[in-house]
C-alpha positions in Angstrom: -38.9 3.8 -16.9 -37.4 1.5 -14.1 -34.4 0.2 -16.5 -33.4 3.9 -16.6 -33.2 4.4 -13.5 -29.4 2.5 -13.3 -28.0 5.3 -16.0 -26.7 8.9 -15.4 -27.5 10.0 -19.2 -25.6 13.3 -18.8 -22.5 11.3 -17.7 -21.0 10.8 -21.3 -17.2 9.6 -20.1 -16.4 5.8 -20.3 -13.4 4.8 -17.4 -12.3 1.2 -18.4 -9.2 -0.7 -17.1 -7.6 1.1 -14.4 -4.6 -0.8 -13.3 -3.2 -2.0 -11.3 -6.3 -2.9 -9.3 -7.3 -5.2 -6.9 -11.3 -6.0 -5.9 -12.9 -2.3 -5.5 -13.1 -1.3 -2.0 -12.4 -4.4 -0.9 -8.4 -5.6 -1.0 -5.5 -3.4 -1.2 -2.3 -3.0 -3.5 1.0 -3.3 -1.6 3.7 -0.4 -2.8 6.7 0.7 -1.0 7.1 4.1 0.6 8.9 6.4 -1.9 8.3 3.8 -5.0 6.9 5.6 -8.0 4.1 3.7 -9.3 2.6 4.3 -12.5 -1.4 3.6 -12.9 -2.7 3.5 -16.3 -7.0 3.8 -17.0 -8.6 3.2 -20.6 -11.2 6.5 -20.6 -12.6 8.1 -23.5 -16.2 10.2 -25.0 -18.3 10.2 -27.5 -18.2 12.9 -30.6 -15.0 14.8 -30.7 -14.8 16.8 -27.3 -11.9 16.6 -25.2 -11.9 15.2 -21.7 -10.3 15.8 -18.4 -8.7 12.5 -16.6 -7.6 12.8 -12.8 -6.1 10.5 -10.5 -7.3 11.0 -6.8 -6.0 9.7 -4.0 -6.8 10.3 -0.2 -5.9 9.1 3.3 -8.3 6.2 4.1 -10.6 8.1 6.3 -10.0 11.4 4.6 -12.9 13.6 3.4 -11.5 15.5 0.3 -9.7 14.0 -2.7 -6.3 14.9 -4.0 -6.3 15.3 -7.7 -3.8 15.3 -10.2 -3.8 15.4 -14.1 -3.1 12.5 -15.7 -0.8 12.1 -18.7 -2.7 11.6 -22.3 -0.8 8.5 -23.2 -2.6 7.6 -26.8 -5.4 5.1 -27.8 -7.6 6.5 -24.7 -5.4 5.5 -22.3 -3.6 7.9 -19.7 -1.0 7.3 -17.2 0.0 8.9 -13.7 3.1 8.2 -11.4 1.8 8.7 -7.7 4.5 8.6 -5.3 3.5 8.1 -2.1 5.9 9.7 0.6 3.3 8.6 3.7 2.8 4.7 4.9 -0.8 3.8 5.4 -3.9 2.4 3.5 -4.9 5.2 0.6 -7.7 5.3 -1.4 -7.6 6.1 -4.9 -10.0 6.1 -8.0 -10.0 8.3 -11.8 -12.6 10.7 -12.0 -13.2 11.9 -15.4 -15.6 14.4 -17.5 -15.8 15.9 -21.0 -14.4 19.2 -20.6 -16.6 22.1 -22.1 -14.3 25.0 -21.9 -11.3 22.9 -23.1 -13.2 21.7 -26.2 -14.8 24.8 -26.7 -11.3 26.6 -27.1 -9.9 24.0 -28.7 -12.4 24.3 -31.8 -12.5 27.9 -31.1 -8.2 28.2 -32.5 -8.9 25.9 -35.1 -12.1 28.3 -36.3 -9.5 31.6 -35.5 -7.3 29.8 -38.0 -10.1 29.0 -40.9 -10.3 32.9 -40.6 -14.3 33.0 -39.2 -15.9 35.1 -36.9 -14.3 35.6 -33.5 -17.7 37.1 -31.5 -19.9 34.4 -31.7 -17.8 31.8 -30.3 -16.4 34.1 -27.6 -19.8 35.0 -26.2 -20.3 31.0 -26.1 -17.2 30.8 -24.1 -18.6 33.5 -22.4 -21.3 31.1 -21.2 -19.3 28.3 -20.4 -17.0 30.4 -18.1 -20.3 32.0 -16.6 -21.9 28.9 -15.8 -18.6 27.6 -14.2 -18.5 31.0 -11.9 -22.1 29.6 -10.7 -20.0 26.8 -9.2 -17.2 28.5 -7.5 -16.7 30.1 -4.5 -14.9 33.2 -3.1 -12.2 35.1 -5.1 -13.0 32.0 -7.8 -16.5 32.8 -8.4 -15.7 36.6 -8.8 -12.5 36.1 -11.2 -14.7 33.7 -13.5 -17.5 36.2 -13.3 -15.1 38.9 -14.6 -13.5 36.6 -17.3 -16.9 35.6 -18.7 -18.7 39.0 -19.2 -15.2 40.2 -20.9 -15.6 37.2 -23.5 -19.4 38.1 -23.9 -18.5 42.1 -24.1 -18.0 42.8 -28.3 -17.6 46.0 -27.2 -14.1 45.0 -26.1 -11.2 44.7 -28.2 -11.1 41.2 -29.8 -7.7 40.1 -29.4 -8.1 41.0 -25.7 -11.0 39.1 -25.7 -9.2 36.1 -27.7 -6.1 36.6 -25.3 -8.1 36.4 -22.1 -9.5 33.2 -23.9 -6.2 31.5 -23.7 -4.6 32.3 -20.8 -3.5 29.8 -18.0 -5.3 31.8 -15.4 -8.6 31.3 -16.6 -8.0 27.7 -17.6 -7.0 26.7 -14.2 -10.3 28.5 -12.9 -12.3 26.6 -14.8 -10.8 23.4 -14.4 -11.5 24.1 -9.9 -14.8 24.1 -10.7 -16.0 21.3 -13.1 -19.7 20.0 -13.0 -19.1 16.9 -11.0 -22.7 16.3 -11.9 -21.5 15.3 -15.6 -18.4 13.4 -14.1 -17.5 9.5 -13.8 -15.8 8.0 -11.7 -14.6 4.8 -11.2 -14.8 2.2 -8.7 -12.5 3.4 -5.2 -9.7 1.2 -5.0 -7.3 0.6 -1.8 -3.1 1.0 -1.8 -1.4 -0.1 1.2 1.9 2.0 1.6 4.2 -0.1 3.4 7.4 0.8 4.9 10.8 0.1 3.6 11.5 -2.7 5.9 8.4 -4.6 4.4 10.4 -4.5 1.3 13.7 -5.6 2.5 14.4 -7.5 5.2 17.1 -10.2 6.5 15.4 -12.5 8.6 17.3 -14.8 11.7 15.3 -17.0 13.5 16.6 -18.8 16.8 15.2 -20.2 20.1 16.0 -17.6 22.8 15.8 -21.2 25.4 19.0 -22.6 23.6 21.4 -19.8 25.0 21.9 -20.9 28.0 25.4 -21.6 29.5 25.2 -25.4 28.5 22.5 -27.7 27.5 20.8 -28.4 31.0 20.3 -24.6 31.7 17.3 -22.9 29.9 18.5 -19.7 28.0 16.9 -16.4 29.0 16.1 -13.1 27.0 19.4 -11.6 28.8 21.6 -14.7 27.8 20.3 -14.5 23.9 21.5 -10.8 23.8 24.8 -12.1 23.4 23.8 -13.8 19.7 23.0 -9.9 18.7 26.5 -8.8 17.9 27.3 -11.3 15.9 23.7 -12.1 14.0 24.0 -8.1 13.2 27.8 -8.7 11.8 26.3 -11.1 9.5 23.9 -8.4 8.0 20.2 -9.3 9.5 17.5 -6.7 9.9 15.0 -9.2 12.1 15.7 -11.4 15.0 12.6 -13.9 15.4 11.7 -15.9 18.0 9.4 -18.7 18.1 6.8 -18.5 20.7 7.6 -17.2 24.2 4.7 -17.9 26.4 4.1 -20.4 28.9 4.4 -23.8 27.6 1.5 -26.8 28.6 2.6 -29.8 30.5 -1.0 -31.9 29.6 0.4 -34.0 27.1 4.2 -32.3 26.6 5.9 -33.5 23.9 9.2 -35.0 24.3 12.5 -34.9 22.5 11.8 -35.6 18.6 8.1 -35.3 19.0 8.1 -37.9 21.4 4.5 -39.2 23.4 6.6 -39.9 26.4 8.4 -37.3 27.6 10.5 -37.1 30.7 9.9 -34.6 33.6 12.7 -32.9 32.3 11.5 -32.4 28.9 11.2 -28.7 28.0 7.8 -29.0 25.4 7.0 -27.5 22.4 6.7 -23.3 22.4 3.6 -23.7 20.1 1.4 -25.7 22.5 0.5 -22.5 24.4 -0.7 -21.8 27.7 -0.7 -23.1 31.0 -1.7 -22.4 34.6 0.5 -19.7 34.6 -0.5 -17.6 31.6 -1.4 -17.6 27.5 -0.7 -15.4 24.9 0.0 -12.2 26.6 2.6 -13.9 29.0 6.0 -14.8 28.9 7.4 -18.3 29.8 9.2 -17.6 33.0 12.2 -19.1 32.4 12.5 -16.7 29.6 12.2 -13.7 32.2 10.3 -11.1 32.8 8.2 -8.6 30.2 10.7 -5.6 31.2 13.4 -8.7 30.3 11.2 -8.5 26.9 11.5 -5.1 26.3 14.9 -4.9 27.6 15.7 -7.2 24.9 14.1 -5.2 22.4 16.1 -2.3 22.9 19.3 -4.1 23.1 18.5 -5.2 19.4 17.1 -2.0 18.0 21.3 -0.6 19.0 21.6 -3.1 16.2 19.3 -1.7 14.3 17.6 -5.0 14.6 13.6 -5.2 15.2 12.4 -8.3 17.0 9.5 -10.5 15.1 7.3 -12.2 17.7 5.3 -15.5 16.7 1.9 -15.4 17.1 0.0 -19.1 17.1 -3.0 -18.7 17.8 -4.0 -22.5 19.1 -3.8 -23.3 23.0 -2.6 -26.3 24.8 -5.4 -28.1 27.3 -4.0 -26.1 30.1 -4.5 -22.4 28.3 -6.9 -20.1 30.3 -9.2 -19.3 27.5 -10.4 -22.9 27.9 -11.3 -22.7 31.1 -12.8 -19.0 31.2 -14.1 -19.6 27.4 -15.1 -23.3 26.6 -17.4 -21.7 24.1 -14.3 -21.1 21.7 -13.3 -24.6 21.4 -15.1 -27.7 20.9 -16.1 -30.9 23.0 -16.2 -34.0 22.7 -18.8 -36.5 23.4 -16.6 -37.4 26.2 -16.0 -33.9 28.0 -12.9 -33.7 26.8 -11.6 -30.7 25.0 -11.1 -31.6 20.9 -7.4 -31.4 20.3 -5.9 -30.6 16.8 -5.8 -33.6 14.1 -4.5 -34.2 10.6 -5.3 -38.0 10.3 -3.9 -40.1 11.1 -2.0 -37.6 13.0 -2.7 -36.6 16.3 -1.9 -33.4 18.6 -2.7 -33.9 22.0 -0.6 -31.3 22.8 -2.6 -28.5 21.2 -6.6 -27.9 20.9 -7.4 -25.4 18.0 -9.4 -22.4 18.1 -13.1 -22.9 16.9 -13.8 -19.9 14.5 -17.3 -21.1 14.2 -18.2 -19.9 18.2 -21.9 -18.3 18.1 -19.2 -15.9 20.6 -16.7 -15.5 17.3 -17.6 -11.3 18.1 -15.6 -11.6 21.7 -13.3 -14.2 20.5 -12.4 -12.0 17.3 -11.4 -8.8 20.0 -10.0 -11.1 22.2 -7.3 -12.6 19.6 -6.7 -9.1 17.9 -6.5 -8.0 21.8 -2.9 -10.3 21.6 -1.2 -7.8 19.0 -2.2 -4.7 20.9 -0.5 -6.1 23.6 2.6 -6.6 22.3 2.3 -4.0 19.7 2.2 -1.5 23.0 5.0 -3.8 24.7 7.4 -2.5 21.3 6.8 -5.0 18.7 6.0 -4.0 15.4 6.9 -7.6 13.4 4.6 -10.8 13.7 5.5 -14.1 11.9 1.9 -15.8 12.2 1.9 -19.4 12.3 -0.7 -21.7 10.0 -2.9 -18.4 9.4 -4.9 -20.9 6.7 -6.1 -22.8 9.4 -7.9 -19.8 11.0 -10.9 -17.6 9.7 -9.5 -15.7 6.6 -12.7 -13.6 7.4 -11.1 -12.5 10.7 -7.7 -12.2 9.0 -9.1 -9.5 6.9 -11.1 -7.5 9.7 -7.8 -8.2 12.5 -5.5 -6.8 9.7 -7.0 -3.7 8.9 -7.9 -2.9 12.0 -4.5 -3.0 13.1 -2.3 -1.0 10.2 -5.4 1.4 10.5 -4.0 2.1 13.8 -0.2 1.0 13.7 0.7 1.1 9.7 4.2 0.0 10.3 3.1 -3.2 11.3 4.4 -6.3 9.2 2.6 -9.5 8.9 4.3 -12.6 7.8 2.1 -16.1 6.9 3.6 -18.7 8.1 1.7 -21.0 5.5 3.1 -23.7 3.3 -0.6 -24.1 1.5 -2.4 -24.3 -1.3 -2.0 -21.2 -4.1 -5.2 -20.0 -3.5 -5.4 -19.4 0.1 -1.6 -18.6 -0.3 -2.8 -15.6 -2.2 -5.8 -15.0 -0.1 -4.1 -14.5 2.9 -2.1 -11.9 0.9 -5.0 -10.5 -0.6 -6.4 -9.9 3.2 -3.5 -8.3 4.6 -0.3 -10.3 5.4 2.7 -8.1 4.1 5.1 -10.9 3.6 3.7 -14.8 3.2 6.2 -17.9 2.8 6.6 -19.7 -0.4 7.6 -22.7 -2.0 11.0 -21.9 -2.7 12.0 -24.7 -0.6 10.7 -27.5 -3.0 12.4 -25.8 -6.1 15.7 -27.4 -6.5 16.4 -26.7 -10.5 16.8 -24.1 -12.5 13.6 -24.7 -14.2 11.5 -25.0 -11.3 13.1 -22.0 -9.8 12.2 -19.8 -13.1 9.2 -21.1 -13.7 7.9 -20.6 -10.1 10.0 -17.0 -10.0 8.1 -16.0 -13.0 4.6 -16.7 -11.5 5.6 -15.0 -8.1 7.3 -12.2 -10.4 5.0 -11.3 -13.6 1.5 -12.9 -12.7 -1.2 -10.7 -10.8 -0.1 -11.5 -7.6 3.1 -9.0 -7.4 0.7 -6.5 -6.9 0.2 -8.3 -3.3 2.1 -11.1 -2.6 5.1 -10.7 -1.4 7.3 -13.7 -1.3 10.0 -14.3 1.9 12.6 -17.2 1.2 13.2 -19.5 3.8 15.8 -22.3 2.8 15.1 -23.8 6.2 12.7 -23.4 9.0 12.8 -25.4 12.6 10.0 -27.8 10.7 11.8 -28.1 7.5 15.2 -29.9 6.2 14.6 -30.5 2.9 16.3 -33.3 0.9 19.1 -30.3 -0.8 20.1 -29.5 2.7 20.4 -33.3 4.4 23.8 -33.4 3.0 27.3 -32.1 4.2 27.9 -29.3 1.2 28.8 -26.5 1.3 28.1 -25.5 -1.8 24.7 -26.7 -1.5 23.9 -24.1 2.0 26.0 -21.4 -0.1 23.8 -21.9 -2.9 20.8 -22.1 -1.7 21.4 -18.9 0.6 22.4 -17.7 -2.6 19.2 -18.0 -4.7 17.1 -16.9 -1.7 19.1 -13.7 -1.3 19.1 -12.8 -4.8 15.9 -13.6 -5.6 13.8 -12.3 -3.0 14.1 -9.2 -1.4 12.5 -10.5 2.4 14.7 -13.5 3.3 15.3 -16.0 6.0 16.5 -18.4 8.0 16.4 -20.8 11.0 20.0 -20.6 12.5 22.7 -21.4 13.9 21.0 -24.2 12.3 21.8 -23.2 8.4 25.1 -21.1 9.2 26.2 -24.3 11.1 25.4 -26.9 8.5 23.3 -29.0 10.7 22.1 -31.5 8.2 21.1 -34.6 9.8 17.1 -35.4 9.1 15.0 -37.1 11.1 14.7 -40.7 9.7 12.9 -40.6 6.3 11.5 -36.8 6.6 12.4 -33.5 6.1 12.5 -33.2 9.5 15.2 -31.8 11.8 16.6 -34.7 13.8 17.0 -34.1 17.4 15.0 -31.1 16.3 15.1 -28.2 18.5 11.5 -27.3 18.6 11.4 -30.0 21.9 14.6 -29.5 23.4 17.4 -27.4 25.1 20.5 -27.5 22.2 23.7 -26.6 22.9 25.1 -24.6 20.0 29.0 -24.0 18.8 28.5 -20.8 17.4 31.9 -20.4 16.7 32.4 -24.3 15.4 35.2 -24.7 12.8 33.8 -24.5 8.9 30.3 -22.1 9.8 28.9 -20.6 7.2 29.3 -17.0 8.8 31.5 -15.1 6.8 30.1 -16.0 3.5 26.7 -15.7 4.7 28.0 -11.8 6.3 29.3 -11.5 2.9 26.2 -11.8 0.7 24.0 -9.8 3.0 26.8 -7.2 2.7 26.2 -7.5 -1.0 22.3 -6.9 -0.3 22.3 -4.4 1.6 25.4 -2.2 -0.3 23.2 -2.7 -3.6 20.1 -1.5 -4.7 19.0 -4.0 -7.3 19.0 -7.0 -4.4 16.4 -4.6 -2.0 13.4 -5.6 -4.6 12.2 -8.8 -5.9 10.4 -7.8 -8.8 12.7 -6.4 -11.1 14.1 -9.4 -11.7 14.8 -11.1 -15.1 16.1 -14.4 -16.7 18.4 -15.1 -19.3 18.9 -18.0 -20.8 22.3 -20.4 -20.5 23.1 -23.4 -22.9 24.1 -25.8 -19.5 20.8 -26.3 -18.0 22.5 -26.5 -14.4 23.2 -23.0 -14.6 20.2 -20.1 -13.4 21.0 -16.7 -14.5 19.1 -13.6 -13.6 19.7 -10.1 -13.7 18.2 -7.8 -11.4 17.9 -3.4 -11.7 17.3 -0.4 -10.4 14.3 1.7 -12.2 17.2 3.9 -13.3 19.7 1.1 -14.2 22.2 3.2 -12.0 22.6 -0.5 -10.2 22.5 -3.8 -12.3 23.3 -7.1 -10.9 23.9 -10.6 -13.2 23.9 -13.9 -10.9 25.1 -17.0 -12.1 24.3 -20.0 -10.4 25.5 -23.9 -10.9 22.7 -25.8 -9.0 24.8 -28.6 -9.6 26.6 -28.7 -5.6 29.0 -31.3 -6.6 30.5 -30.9 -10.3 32.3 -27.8 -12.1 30.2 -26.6 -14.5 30.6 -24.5 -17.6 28.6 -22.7 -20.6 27.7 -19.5 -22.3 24.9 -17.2 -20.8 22.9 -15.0 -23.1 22.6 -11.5 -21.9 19.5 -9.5 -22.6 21.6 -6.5 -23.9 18.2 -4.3 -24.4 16.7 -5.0 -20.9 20.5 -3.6 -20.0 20.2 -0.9 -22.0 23.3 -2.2 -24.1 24.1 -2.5 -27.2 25.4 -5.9 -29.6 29.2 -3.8 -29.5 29.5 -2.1 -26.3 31.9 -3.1 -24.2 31.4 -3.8 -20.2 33.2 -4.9 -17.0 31.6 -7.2 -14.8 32.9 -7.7 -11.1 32.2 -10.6 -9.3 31.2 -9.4 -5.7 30.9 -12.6 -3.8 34.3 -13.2 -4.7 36.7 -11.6 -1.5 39.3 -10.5 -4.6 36.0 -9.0 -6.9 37.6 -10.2 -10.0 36.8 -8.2 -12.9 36.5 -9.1 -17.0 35.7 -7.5 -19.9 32.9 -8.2 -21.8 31.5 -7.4 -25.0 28.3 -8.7 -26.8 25.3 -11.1 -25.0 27.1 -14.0 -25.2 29.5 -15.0 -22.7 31.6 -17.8 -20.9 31.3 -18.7 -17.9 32.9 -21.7 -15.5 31.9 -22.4 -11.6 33.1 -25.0 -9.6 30.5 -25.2 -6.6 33.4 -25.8 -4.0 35.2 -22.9 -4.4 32.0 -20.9 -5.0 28.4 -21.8 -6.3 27.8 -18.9 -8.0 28.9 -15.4 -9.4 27.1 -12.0 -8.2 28.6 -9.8 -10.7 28.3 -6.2 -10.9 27.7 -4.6 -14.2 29.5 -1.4 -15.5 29.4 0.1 -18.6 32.7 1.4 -20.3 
């Protein structure tokens, strides 16, 4: 008898393959407020009785289901479009059960039409509706009652009786008060509903310190105001800072990393803490928290938000290392372990030790750091090296937060493995940094875009395109081009809906590495710079141009609607990207080769376009400043770039 005891024999409905799905009850979906997204579920019976299929979904937290019908798609499987109007974690599962009454009418029309007796099979229906009225409640329970005894009644008129039998009134009674005794349900899955900003967003990083007057003076929250005029004239969304709390002295790190800095030297923002503060206070030469928040409003005229850095790891000098040495770990020697990556050392900075017998205070203290600035007005948080922190903490921290605050966005900073990558994803980050950097060739690109675009991990992975960072000058970018910056801001603004980069840095052109590294030289993470915005050949205008292009254009606010086609010159990447209602189609042409004109016929996918072999089209070229316009007809077409004038096309695609 014990082997029985894991069945429901009465439940007779099999729910296989609901999709998409993540881990039951245990990681979420990512979807876009508004976005339509259609879940499919394999469910089906034994004999020949028909079954009811619903899609419920609730409020995490919420007591009562909502539940909808889903559509009868064919071979078992049935389909539902939830639209989710609310941002916040949902729950949602299928719930299914054969459905008596339905089958019962359904053979019951077919018998009417053979030409058999009605009164039988009506006082069976009868029954059904009866034993359903046992179920209900209030003016339910007496409706059903009255339908039933009037099906069981031959001393009624039949075709009333067969009438009252069909109607929509007593179908929809019946259907409020199923046995959910005899119903299955699948496992409860979780959808995070983000908000649109988590699906589109235009990232610009810069050092707040490095808008001072001239290079000796340290720039101050009120002098990096004056960047937000023009950062919003080139079309960003987010402004993000690197770290702004007090910076350690023990063991400052000079200019370009060095281990002997001068008194002068200004430090790294990432070695955290001193005497004066740690991660819920601001470096004083930065001003003031009401200089913060001033800040913050100054951007949000913009319609800018501000992203905040959170890096949790402490210099010596921190105060959680002093009033909590029971978070980090000792050496033999007394001393406080700092961070390594041998051979490399970090003097600078001691990491956190997640494996504290205190991890319950040090958990609250570290999630303690958002609230803080969540409250103070931030609502963006570019985390540095999460996969070097607990992703059991990332997971609790996470939720906990967008529980409370579910316009909250999370970006991993973490050029890692693909697994943890994807785990981080998996435990909450919105957006999480890729390796979009190390894919110079059209191959590459669409091999990686393909993965990032048509695997399992679009249901939560999000990718954000950096073609820089403070850290990283990749080999493309150590080189005076412009074609090459254009290009690559290109590909990253095309591809990927979230975007970003380190300026004045890119818009500038600063290419020199630091010797043999795809490192900054002279990098600005350990000193004052003394930027020329305004410095002759920037990259402004044609950077303000393709955001403009972004954000005027539908197709560009997603990343995965995107599609390839194919081009006989392999320098060339072409993609075309959609809305759901192809009311907006975009074709990009790149030539990834910066120096040398290029040329070749691309392949349009005239079916994914919803064109046919001898339809004619017109495609405008947007990122050109006279849109250019041809006609085209058929998939294959010519195209030519020389990467000096422009890198690439961004056509627009209309129909004649």
């Amino acid at each position: 008898m014990s082997s029985l005891k894991k069945f429901n024999g009465r439940n007779r409905v099999i729910i296989d393959t609901l999709s998409p799905a993540l881990e039951a009850e245990k990681y979420p979906l990512k979807r876009v407020i508004g976005d339509a997204q259609e879940f499919r579920v394999h469910a089906f019976t034994d004999s020949h009785d028909i079954i009811t299929v619903d899609f419920c979904h609730r409020r995490k937290g919420a007591k009562e289901w909502i539940k909808n019908s889903m559509h009868e798609a064919g071979n078992d499987e049935w389909t539902y479009n939830f639209q989710p109007w609310e941002i916040g974690l949902y729950e949602y599962c299928v719930i299914s059960a054969v459905d008596h009454f339905g089958s019962w009418r359904h053979g019951f029309a077919r018998k009417l039409e053979d030409g058999q007796s009605a009164d039988v099979e009506l006082a069976i229906g009868g029954d059904i509706v009866l034993e359903a009225a046992k179920r209900a409640k209030g003016d339910d329970k007496v409706r059903l009652k009255k339908f039933g005894n009037t099906l069981k009644d031959s001393n009624r008129i039949d075709r009333e009786r067969i009438d009252d039998a069909h109607s929509e009134e007593l179908r929809g009674l019946v259907s409020r008060c199923f046995d959910a005794k005899l119903a299955t349900q699948s496992p409860i899955h979780l959808l995070m509903v983000e908000r649109k900003l988590a699906a589109f967003s235009t990232w610009y990083e810069y050092f707040p310190r490095s808008c001072g007057p001239d290079a000796e003076t340290h720039g101050t929250f009120e002098d990096a105001k004056s960047r937000l005029h023009e950062i919003a004239r080139m079309g960003f969304n987010i402004v993000y800072f690197p770290p702004i709390h007090p910076i350690g002295h023990a063991f400052r790190k000079g200019k370009n990393n060095s281990l002997t800095p001068s008194d002068s030297d200004v430090g790294s923002p990432w070695a955290i803490g001193a005497h004066s503060g740690g991660h819920k206070d601001i470096l004083a030469e930065l001003g003031s928290l009401d200089d913060f928040k001033s800040f913050i409003a100054a951007a949000a005229d913009y319609e800018i938000e501000v992203a905040m850095d959170i890096a949790f790891q402490c210099s010596p000098e921190h105060p959680w290392v002093k009033e909590h040495p029971q978070w980090f770990k000792w050496r033999p020697d007394g001393t406080c372990q700092y961070a390594e990556n041998p051979p490399k050392k970090y003097q600078d900075i001691v990491p956190i030790n997640f494996e504290s017998d205190d991890w319950e205070n040090l958990w609250l203290e570290l999630k303690s750091v958002f609230d803080y600035w969540i409250e103070a007005g931030v609502k963006v948080f570019r985390v540095d090296n999460p996969h070097t922190k607990s992703f059991s903490f990332w997971n609790w921290c996470i939720l906990e937060i967008k529980t409370a605050h579910p316009e909250v966005i999370f970006l991993a900073e973490a050029f890692t493995r693909p697994k943890r990558k994807y785990n981080l994803a998996k435990v909450g980050f919105t957006h999480g940094y890729t390796y979009f950097t190390w894919r110079n060739t059209p191959s590459e690109l669409r091999e990686y875009l393909t993965e990032l675009t048509t695997s399992e991990t679009k249901d939560y992975f999000w990718p954000n395109f950096w073609p820089n960072t403070p850290d990283i000058l990749h080999d493309d970018l150590q080189v005076n081009s412009r074609a090459a910056y254009l290009g690559r801001y290109v590909l990253a603004a095309t591809l990927s809906s979230n975007i970003g980069i380190y300026g004045p840095a890119y818009e500038l052109m600063d290419f020199e590495p630091y010797p043999g590294k795809e490192e900054y030289n002279h990098s600005e993470k350990y000193e004052l710079k003394q930027w020329d915005w305004d410095q002759q050949g920037n990259l402004k205008g044609e950077i303000a141009r393709i955001n403009a292009i972004r954000n005027n254009h539908p197709a560009l606010q997603r990343t995965f609607n995107l599609f390839f086609a194919d081009s006989d010159n392999s320098h060339f990447l072409c993609y075309l990207k959609q809305t759901y209602d192809c009311s907006d189609q975009i074709l990009v042409v790149v030539n990834m080769d910066w120096e040398n004109t290029q040329s070749g016929f691309i392949n349009l996918p005239l079916d994914h376009l919803g064109l046919g072999e001898y339809d004619g089209f017109t495609v405008r070229d947007l990122y050109d400043p006279y849109e250019a316009e041809y006609t085209w007809q058929g998939s294959r077409n010519f195209i030519k770039i020389n990467p000096h004038v422009r890198p690439a096309h961004i056509f627009k695609i209309r129909r004649l």
